[in-house]
C-alpha positions in Angstrom: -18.6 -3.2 -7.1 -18.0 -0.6 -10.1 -17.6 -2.5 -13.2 -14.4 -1.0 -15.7 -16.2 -1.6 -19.0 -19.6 0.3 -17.8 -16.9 2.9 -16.3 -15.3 3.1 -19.9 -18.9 3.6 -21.3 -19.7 6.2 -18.7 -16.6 8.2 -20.1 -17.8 8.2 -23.3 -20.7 9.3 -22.9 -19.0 12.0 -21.1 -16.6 12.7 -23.6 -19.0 12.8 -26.7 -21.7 14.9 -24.8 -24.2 12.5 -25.3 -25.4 9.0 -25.8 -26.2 8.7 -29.5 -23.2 10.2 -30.2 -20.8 8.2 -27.5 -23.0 5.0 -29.6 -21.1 5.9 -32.9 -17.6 5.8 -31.2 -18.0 2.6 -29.1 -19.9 0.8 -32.1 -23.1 -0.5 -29.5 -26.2 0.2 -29.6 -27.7 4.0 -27.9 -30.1 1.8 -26.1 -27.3 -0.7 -24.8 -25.5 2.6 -23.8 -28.5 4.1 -21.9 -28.7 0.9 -20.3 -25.4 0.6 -18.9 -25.3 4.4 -17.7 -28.5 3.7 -15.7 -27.1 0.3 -14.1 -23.5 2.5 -13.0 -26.0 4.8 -11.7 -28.0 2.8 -9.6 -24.8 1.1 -8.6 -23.5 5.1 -7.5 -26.4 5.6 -6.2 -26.3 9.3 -7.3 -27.0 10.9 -10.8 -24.2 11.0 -12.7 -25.8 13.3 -15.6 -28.1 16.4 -15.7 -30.0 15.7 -18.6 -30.6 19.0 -20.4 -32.3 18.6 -23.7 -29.5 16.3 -26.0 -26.8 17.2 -24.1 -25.9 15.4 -20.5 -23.8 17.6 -18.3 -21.3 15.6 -15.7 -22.9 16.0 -11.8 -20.3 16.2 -9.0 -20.6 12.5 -8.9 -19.8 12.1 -12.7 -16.7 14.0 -12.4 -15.4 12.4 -9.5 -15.8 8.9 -12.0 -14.5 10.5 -14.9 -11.4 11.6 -12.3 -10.6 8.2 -11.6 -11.5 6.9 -14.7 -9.0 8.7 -16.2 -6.4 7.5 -14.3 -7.6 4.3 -14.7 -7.3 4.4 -18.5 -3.5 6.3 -18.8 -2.3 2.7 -16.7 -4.2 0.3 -18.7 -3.8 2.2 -22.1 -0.1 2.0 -21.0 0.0 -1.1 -21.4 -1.4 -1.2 -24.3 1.3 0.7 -25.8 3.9 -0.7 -24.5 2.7 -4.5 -25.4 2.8 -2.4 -29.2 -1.1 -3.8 -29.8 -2.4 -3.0 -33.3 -3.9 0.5 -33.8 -6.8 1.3 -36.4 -6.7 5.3 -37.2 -4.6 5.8 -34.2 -7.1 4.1 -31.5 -6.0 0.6 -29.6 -7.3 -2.3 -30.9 -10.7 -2.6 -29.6 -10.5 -6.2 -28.9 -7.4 -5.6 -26.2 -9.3 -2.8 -24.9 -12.4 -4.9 -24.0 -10.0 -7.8 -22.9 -8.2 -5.4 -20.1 -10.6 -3.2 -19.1 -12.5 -6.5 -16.8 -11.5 -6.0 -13.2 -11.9 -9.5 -13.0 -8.7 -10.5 -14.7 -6.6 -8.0 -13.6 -7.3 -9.2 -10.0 -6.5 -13.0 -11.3 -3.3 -11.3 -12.7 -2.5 -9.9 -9.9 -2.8 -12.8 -7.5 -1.2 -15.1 -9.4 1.8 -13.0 -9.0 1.3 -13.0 -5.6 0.7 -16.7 -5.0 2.5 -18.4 -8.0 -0.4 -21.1 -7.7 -3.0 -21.3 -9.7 -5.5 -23.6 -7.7 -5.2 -21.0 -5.0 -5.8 -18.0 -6.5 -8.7 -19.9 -7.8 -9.8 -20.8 -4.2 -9.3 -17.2 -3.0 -11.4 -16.3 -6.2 -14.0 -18.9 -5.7 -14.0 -19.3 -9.2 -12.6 -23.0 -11.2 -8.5 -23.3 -12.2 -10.0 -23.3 -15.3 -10.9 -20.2 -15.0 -8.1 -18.9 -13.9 -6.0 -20.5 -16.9 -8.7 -19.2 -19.3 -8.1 -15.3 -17.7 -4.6 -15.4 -17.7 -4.6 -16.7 -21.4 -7.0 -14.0 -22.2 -5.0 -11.6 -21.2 -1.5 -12.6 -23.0 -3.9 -13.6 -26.3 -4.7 -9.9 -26.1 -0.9 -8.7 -25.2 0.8 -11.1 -27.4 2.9 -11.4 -24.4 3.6 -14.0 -22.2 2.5 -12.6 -18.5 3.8 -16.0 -16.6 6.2 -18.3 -16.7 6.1 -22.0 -15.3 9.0 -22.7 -13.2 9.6 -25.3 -9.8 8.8 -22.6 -7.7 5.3 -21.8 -9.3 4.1 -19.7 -12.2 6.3 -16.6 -12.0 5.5 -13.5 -13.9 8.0 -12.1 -16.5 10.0 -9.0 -16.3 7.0 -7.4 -18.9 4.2 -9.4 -16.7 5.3 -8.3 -13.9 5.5 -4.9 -15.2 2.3 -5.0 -16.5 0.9 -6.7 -12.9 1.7 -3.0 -11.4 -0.2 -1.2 -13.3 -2.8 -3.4 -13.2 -3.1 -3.1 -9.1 -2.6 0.5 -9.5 -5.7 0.9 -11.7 -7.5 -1.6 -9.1 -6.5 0.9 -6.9 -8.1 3.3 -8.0 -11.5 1.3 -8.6 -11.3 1.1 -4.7 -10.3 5.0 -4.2 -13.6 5.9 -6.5 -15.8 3.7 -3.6 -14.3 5.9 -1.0 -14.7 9.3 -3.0 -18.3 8.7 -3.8 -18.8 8.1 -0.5 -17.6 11.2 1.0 -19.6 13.0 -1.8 -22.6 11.8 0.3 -21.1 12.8 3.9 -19.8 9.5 4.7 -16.0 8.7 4.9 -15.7 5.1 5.0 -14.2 2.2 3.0 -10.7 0.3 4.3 -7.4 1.9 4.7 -4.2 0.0 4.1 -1.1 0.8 6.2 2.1 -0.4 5.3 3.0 -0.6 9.0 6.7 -0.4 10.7 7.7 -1.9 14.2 8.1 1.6 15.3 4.7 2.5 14.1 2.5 -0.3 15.4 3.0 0.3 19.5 1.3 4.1 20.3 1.7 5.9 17.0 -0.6 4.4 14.5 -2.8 2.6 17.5 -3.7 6.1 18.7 -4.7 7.4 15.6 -6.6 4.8 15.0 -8.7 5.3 17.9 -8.9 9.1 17.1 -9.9 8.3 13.7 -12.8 5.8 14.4 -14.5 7.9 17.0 -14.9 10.6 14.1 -15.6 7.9 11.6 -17.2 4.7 12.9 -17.7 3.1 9.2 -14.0 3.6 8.0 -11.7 0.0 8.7 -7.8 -0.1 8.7 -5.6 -2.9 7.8 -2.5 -3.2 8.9 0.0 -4.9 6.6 3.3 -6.0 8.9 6.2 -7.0 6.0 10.1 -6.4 5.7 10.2 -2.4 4.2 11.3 -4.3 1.2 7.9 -5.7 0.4 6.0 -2.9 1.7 8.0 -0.5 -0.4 6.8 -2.6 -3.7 3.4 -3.3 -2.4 3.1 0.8 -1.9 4.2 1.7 -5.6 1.5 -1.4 -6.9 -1.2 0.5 -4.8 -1.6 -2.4 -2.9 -1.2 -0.5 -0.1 -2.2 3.4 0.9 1.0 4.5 2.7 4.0 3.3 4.8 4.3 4.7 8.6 7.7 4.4 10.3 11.2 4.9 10.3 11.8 6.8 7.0 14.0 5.2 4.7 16.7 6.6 1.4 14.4 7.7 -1.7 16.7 8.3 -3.7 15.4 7.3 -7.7 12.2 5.6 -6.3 8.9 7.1 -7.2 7.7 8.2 -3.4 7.1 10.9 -1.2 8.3 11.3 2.2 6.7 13.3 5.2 9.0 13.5 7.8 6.6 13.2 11.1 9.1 13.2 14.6 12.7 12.5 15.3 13.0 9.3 17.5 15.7 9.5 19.9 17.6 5.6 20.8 18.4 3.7 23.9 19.6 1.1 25.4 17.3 -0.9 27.0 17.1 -4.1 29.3 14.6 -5.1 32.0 14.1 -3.3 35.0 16.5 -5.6 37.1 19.1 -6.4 34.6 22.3 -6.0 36.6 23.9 -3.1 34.6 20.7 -0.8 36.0 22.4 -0.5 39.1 25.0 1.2 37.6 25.4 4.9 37.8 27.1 5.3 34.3 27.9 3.4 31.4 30.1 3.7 28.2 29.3 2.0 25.2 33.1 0.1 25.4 31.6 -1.8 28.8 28.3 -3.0 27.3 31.0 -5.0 24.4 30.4 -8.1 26.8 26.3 -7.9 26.8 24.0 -10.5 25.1 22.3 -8.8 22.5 18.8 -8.8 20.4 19.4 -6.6 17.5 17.1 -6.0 13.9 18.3 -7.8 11.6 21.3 -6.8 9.1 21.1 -4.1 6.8 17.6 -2.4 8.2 18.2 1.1 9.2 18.4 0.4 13.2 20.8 -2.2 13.0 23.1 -0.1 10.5 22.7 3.3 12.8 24.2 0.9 15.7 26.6 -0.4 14.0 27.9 3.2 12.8 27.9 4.4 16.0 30.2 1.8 17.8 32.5 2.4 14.9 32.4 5.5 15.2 33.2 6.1 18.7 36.3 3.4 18.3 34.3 0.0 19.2 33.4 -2.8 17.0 29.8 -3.4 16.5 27.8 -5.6 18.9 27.6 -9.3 18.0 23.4 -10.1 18.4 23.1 -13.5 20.1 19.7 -13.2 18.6 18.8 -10.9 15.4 14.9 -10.4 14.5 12.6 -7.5 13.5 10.0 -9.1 15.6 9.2 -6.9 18.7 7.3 -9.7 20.6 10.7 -11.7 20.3 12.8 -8.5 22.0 10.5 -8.1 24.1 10.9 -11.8 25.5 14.5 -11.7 25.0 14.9 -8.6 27.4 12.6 -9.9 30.4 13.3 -14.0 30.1 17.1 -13.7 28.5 18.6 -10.9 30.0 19.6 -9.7 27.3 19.8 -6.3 26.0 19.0 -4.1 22.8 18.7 -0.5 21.1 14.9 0.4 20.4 13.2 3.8 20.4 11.1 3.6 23.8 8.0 4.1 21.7 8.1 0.4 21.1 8.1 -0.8 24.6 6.4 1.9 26.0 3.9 0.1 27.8 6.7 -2.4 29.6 8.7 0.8 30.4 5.5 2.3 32.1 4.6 -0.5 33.6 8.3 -1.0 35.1 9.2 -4.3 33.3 12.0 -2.4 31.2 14.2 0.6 31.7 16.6 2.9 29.8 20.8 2.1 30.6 22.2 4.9 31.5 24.3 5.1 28.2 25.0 7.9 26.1 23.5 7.4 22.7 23.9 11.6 21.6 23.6 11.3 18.6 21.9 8.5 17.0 18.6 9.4 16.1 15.8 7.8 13.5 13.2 10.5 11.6 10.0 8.6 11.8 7.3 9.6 9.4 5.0 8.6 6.3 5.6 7.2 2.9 3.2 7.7 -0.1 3.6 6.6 -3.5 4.2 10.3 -5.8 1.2 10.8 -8.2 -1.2 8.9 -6.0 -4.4 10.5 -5.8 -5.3 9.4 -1.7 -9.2 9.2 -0.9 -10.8 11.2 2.1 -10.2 8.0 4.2 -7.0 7.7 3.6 -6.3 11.4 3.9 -8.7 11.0 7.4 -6.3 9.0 9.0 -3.4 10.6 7.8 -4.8 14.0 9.5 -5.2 12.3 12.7 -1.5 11.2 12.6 -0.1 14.2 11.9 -2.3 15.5 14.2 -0.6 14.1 17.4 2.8 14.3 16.1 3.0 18.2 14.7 
C-alpha cells in the first residue's frame, strides 16, 4: 500500500526539481529524502525519476502519482483551511500537515463514522481501542475541532466531522485509483471496482457485463454494494463507491453526473397461472381489487405507479406487502398470488422459464430511464472505466 507522507515527499521532490533542494522545503534530511523516494519506488515498482545530472525529470509513472497526488492534497489541504489551522509565511502548519496526510487515520475516521463504535472499528482495524481513541484525538488535536461526538446511539460525527470524513474517503479514494493507474501503466487492468448497484441493475444488466468484463480482464474484482439510493447516493460523493447503475434518479443541486443508458418499459406482472392471465384484456380500474407487492414509498417505481392511477382517474394501489427486495416479489408473485409492476428485466429468468407473465394491461406510458451515476470531478481508473465500457457496450 502507497504510503501519503512518502507520496507528499515524492511531490516535492517533483516540485523543487530535485532532492537537495525539495530537503530545504520539507526541513529533513537529502538522505532521509533519497530514502523515501527509493522505498515509493520499489513499492511502484517502476522508476518514478530519470535522473539527469541534478535534475530528476517525472517518468510516466511519476506523473501519474503526482496526478493523484494532487488531488489528494486540494481535499486534505481543504481541510486545513477550512478547520482555519495556523499558517507560517502563508504555508499550513506543518504539524497538521504531517497529522492528516497518514492514511491510517483517515481510514479510522472514516469508520468510525460508519460504525459509531469504537471497539469495532478497532476489530475491523486489528489494531487496540486505544488506538483508535489515540487517532481520532490526533486528528481533532490537529483541527482544533471536535470530529465526534458521544451520544446513546454511538460516537456520531459532527456537522464539520462529518464534513471533513468526506473528504477524507475521497482522498482515500484516490490512494486506491493510483493502485489501479499504475497498473494499467504496466498492461494490467486490475484492482476492485465498486458498484453502487440498483434492483433493476443486479438481474441481466450489470451480471452480463460482468462476465464480459472478466473474460478480457481476469485480475480485475467487482463488488457490488446493494443499499436504499439514499445511502448509495452519499457513499458515491465520499468515493466510497465508483458509480451507481439503475434507474436514474432527479440531480438537481447534487454534485453528479448522469449517463442515461436504456429506457425501461413497465408491466404488470403475476405468475404464469394467476387467474387474471386468462383474461384477454384488462384495464387498470379492474386490477383496484388485486393483492399487491409494490417498492416501497417515495422510490421512483412506486411514485411513477402511483401517478399513473391518478392519472388515468383511479386511486393508487394499496400494497398488501411493500419492499425493495426482489427475492421477496418474486415469492410474493409465485406463493401469494399477488401481483406487481417491475421492468421484466428483473424477473427475466422466471418469465423465460414460464413461472411469471406480463397482464395484458396497458401501461403506455410509464417508463423508467435506466443508466449510470458518477460523482462530477471524479477522476475514474481504467478498471472502472473497463467495466463501464462493457455496459455501455450492450446497451448503446
Amino acid at each position: 500500500m502507497l504510503q501519503l507522507r512518502h507520496l507528499r515527499i515524492f511531490n516535492a521532490v517533483a516540485a523543487e526539481g530535485g532532492v537537495r533542494a525539495s530537503s530545504e522545503s520539507l526541513l529533513r534530511a537529502a538522505s532521509a529524502i533519497s530514502r523515501t523516494v527509493a522505498l515509493l519506488e520499489q513499492a511502484v515498482g517502476l522508476p518514478l525519476f530519470e535522473r539527469k545530472g541534478r535534475s530528476m525529470l517525472l517518468t510516466p509513472a511519476g506523473r501519474l502519482l503526482q496526478a493523484r497526488y494532487t488531488r489528494i492534497a486540494a481535499e486534505l489541504s481543504a481541510v486545513l483551511q477550512e478547520a482555519g489551522t495556523p499558517t507560517r509565511h502563508g504555508s499550513l502548519a506543518a504539524t497538521a500537515i504531517e497529522v492528516l496526510f497518514e492514511e491510517r487515520r483517515l481510514r479510522t475516521a472514516s469508520l468510525l463514522a460508519d460504525l459509531s463504535h469504537m471497539p469495532t472499528v478497532a476489530r475491523q482495524l486489528g489494531v487496540s481501542q486505544p488506538a483508535v481513541s489515540a487517532a481520532v484525538a490526533r486528528l481533532e488535536d490537529a483541527l482544533h475541532q471536535t470530529l465526534f461526538l458521544r451520544t446513546a446511539r454511538g460516537l456520531l460525527p459532527t456537522d464539520r466531522g462529518a464534513c471533513w470524513v468526506q473528504r477524507f474517503d475521497r482522498a482515500l479514494a484516490e490512494l486506491r485509483y493510483l493502485q489501479d493507474d499504475l497498473a494499467a501503466l504496466q498492461g494490467k487492468v486490475q484492482g476492485v471496482v465498486v458498484v453502487g448497484a440498483l434492483p433493476l441493475a443486479r438481474t441481466r444488466v450489470l451480471p452480463q457485463a460482468i462476465a464480459a468484463l472478466r473474460a478480457r480482464h481476469s485480475g480485475l474484482r467487482v463488488r457490488s454494494v446493494e443499499s436504499p439510493y439514499e445511502q448509495l447516493h452519499a457513499d458515491l460523493l465520499r468515493g466510497k463507491i465508483d458509480f451507481i447503475i439503475g434507474a436514474l434518479r432527479p440531480v438537481e443541486g447534487s454534485p453528479v453526473e448522469i449517463e442515461p443508458l436504456f429506457t425501461e418499459t413497465l408491466g404488470v406482472l403475476a405468475s404464469a397461472d394467476h387467474p387474471l392471465q386468462q383474461r384477454g384484456r384488462l384495464s387498470i380500474a379492474e386490477l383496484r381489487d388485486q393483492a399487491w407487492v409494490l417498492s416501497r414509498p417515495g422510490s421512483p417505481l412506486r411514485t411513477a405507479v402511483d401517478d399513473y392511477f391518478v392519472r388515468h382517474g383511479e386511486p393508487p394501489p394499496v400494497p398488501a406487502v411493500e419492499t425493495g427486495d426482489l427475492a421477496m416479489v418474486r415469492g410474493m408473485l409465485l406463493d401469494g398470488g399477488m401481483v406487481t409492476v417491475l421492468s421484466t428485466h428483473q424477473l427475466h429468468y422466471e418469465m423465460e422459464a414460464g413461472q411469471v407473465r406480463v397482464l395484458p394491461v396497458d401501461l403506455a406510458g410509464l417508463h423508467r430511464r435506466i443508466g449510470v451515476t458518477t460523482r462530477c470531478g471524479a477522476q475514474l481508473p481504467p478498471s472502472v472505466l473497463a467495466l463501464l465500457a462493457e455496459i455501455r457496450a450492450a446497451h448503446l
